[in-house]
N, C-alpha and C positions, 0 to 999 in steps of 0.2 A: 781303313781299319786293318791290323795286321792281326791275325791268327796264328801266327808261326807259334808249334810248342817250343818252349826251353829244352834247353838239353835234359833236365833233369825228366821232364815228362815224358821224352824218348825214351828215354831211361828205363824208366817206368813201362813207357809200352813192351819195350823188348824184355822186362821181366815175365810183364804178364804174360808173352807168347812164350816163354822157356817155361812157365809156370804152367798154361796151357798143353803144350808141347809131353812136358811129363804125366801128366793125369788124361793123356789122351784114352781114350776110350772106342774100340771100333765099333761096338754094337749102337754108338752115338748118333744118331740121326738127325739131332737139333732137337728143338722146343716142339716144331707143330711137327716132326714127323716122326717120333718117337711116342709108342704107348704109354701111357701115363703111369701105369702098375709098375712097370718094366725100367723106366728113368728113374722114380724116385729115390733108391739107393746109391745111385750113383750121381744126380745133381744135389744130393745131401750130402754128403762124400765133399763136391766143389764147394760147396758156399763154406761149411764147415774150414775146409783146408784154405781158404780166403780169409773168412772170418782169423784165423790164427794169424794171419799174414797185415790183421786189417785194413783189408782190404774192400770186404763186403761191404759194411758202410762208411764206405770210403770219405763221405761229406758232412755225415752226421756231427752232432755233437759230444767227445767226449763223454760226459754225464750220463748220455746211453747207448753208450757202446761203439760210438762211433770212433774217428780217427782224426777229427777235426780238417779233414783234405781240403783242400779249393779245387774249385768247380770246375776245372778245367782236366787236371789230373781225372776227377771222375767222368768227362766227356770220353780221353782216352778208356779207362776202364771201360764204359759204355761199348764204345767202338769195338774192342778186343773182343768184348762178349758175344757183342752180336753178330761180328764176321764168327763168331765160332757157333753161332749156332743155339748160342745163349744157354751155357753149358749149368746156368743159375737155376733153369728152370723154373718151375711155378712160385719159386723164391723173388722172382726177380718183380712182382707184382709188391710183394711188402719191401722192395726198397726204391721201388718206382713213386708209386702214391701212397699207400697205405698207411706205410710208416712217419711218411710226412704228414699223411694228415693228422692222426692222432698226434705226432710233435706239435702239429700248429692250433689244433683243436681238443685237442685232452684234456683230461685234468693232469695233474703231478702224479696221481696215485697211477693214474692209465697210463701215464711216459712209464713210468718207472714198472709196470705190470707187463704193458707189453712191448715196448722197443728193444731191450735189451737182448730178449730172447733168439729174437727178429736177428738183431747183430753178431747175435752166436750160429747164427743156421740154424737153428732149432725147431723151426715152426711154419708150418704152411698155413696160407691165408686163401680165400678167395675172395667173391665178388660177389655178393646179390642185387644186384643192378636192374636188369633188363629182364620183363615177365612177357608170355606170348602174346600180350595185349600191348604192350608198354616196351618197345625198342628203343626208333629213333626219336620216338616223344615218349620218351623217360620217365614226362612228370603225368603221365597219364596213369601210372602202377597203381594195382589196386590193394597190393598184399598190406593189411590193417594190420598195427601194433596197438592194443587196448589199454589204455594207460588202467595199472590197478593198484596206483598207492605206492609200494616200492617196489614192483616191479611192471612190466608189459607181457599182456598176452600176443603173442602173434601167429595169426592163419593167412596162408596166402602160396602163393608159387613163382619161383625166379625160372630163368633158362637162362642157356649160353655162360655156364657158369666154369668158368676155368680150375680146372685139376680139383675139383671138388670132390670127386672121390678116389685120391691120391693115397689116402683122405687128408684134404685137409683139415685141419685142428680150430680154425676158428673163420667167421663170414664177418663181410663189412657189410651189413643189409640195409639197404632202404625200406621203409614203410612209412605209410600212411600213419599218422597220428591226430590227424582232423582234416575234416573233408568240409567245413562249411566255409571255406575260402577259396582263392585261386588254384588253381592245380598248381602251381610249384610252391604253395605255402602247406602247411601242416605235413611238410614231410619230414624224418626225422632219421637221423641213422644209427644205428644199433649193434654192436660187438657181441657175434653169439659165435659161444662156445659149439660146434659143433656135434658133439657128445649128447647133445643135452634130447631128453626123449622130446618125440615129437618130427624130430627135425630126418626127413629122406632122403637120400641120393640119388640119382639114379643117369649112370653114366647115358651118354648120347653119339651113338658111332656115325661119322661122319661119312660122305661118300666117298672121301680121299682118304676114309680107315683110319683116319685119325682119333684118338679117343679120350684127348684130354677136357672136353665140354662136354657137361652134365644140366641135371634141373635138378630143382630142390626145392622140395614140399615142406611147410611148415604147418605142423595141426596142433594150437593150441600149446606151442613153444613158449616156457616162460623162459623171460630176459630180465634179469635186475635191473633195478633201477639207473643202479651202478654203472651200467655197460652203454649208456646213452650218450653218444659222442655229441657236443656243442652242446648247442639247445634244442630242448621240445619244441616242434613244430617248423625249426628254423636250420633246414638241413639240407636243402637245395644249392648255399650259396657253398655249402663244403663240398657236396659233389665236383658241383663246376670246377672248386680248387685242386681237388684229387684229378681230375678227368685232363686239364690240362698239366697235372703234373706227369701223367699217363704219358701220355702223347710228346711231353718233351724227352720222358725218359728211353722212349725206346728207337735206337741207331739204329733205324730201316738203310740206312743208305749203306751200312756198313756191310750190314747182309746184300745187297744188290753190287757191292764191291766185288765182294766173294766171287760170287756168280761170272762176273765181269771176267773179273784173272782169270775164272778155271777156264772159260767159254777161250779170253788169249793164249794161256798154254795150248789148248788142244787145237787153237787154230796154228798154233807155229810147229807144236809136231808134226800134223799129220799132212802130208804129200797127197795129190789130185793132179791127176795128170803130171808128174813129176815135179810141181811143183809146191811149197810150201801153202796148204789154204788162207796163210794170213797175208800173202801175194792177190789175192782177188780182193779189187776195188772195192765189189758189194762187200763182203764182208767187213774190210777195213772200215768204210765209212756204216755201215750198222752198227758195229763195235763204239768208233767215233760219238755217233750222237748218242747212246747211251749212256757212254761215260760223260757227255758234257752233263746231260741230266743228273749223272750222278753227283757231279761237281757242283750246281746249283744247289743240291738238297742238301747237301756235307752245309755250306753255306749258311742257309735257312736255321739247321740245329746249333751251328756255332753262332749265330746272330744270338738266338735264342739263349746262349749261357750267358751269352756278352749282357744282354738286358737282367739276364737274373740276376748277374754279378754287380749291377750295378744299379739293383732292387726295384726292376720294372715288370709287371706282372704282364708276360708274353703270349695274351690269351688268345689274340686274334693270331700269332707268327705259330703257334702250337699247332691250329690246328693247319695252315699254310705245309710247315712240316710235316702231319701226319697225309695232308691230301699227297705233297712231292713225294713222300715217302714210301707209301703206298701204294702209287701207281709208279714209281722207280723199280721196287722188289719185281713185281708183275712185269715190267718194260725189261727186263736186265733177264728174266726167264725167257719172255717171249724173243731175246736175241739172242739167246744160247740156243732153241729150239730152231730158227733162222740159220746160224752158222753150221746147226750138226744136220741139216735137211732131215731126210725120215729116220735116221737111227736118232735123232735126239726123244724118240717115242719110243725108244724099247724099254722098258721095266730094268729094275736093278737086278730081277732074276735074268734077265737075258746075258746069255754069253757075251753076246757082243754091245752090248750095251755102252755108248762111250761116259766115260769116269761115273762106271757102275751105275747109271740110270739118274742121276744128282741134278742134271736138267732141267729131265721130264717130272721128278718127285718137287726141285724147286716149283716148276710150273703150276701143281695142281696144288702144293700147298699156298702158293701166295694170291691166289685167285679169292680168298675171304678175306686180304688186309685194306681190302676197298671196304669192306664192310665192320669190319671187326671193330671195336673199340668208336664206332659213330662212324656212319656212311660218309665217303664223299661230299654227296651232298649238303650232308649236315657240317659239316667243314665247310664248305662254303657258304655256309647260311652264316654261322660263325663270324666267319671271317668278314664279310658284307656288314653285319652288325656293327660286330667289336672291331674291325681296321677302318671300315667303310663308312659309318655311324649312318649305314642306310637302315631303314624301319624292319622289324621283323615280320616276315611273310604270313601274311594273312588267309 
């Protein structure tokens, strides 16, 4: 199976890095290591100045705002973005899953309310997912939506909630809408305006000072009728669809790319013992097997467009990718931290910190893409399942 882009999608890449290039930004730190207050005007700034280019939603369709792209063109985009640090920001969640799932799951009136806006950069979304009872078993959430006729009441509490108080403008929330069945039946999902009284933020500073993950209280939040995505009660099997569209949409490898090159320039500048560092074995072959890894994972996401393109639902290779991908970002820090011996630990405050501390700050932020978006494990349970059709663990 050949992978080679066409010329035109070269093309295309080298746009987007002149494109890149000119909206550079120094105060830029990436997605997870940038304040979330402090990004927002400036990853609304990028989608916006995409979105004119359309570029933003590159695959969508026309009719909302898309640019009718194929799928390949948008892996490049993907790629671009995420060696850059995923300059989209908390945007890139509503054209990862969100926006596809209300495409696949809405009504007309819901395409038409809210993709559009989605396609201009206009609007931040998050995630009410995961509550501190309810992670890697999801369908265990307790947060109730009360069905009242034409609208729901809902009380309850999320965590791990992304750029939520950006703020974002609207939540994809899971809840409970009947509890006398299985735990992944009566759950249902709900489009709240975040505005609406009732509803709290309340950011969550991480230990790597990161502060884009919040929790979010809901007391007695009403939701119209209106805003109930699929069916009542029958909201599990949409997740699953958003969740693997998660995990296909985001180029971990690309980011671990990054990482790769800076770790080889600064091994070919810098002299030890008169000689070149990228002249020592160990490091050559450290460098070596991580980029083979990374070669694997690049792999795994291009299989993965090949089957979408050719309308195969890539559930169990999803999350294959998200495990390679995952522990790739992690493996590609812990070799630059390898190659720089102890200065790869100085802070970006430090003087001598080699290429401003970008290492050490990779290091500690990829240390939760094991976790983030469903553990390892749960990828492997996954994947055992849905590639393996072995029994789910008891």
């Amino acid at each position: 199976m050949d992978f080679t882009f066409t010329g035109e999608q070269e093309q295309f890449r080298q746009e987007l890095r002149d494109f890149l290039a000119e909206h550079e930004n120094p105060e830029w730190r990436g997605l997870f290591g940038s304040n979330s207050e402090e990004i927002i005007p400036f990853t609304r700034e990028i989608c916006q100045a995409l979105a004119k280019r359309g570029w933003l939603t590159l695959s969508w369709p026309a009719e909302y705002g898309g640019s009718d792209g194929d799928l390949w063109s948008q892996m490049v985009l993907r790629e671009e973005m995420w060696a850059a640090g995923e300059p989209r920001g908390p945007q890139y969640m509503n054209l990862n899953y969100i926006g596809p799932m209300i495409m696949k799951f809405g009504t007309e009136e819901q395409k038409q309310r809210f993709l559009p806006p989605m396609a201009r950069g206009e609007v931040i979304w998050t995630q009410g997912f995961s509550e501190p009872g309810a992670g890697s078993d999801l369908a265990s959430l307790t947060t109730r939506a009360e069905d009242r006729g034409d609208h729901f009441v809902v009380n309850g509490q999320k965590i791990w909630n992304s750029y939520a108080s950006s703020p974002a403008d609207w939540c994809m929330l899971l809840a409970r809408t009947d509890s006398s069945g299985p735990k992944q039946a009566g759950i249902s999902v709900l489009l709240v305006d975040m505005t609406t009284p009732g509803v709290v933020v309340r950011p969550i500073r991480s230990m790597a000072g990161m502060g884009e993950i919040n929790e979010i209280f809901f007391e007695d939040v009403i939701v119209p009728r209106d805003s109930l995505l699929g069916s009542q009660d029958d909201g599990w099997p949409l997740i699953n669809y958003g969740l693997s569209f998660e995990r296909t949409g985001i180029a971990m490898h690309s980011r671990a790319a990054r990482t790769i090159d800076r770790v080889i320039q600064h091994a070919r500048s810098t002299v030890l013992d008169g000689r070149p560092l990228s002249d020592d074995p160990a490091v050559r072959a450290r460098l070596a097997d991580v980029y083979c890894r990374y070669r694997a994972a690049r792999l795994i996401s291009y299989r993965i467009t090949s089957m979408v393109e050719a309308g195969e639902d890539p559930v169990a290779e999803a999350s294959m990718a998200w495990i390679h991908g995952a522990q790739l970002t992690q493996d590609a820090a812990a070799a630059g931290l390898d190659v720089l011996a102890a200065a790869g630990q100085l802070l970006e405050e430090e003087e001598e910190a080699p290429m401003n501390g970008a290492i050490e700050r990779e290091w500690v932020e990829m240390l939760a893409m094991t976790i983030a978006g469903g553990t390892s494990d749960i990828q492997r349970a996954i994947v055992s399942q849905r590639g393996l059709g072995l029994p789910r663990a008891r």
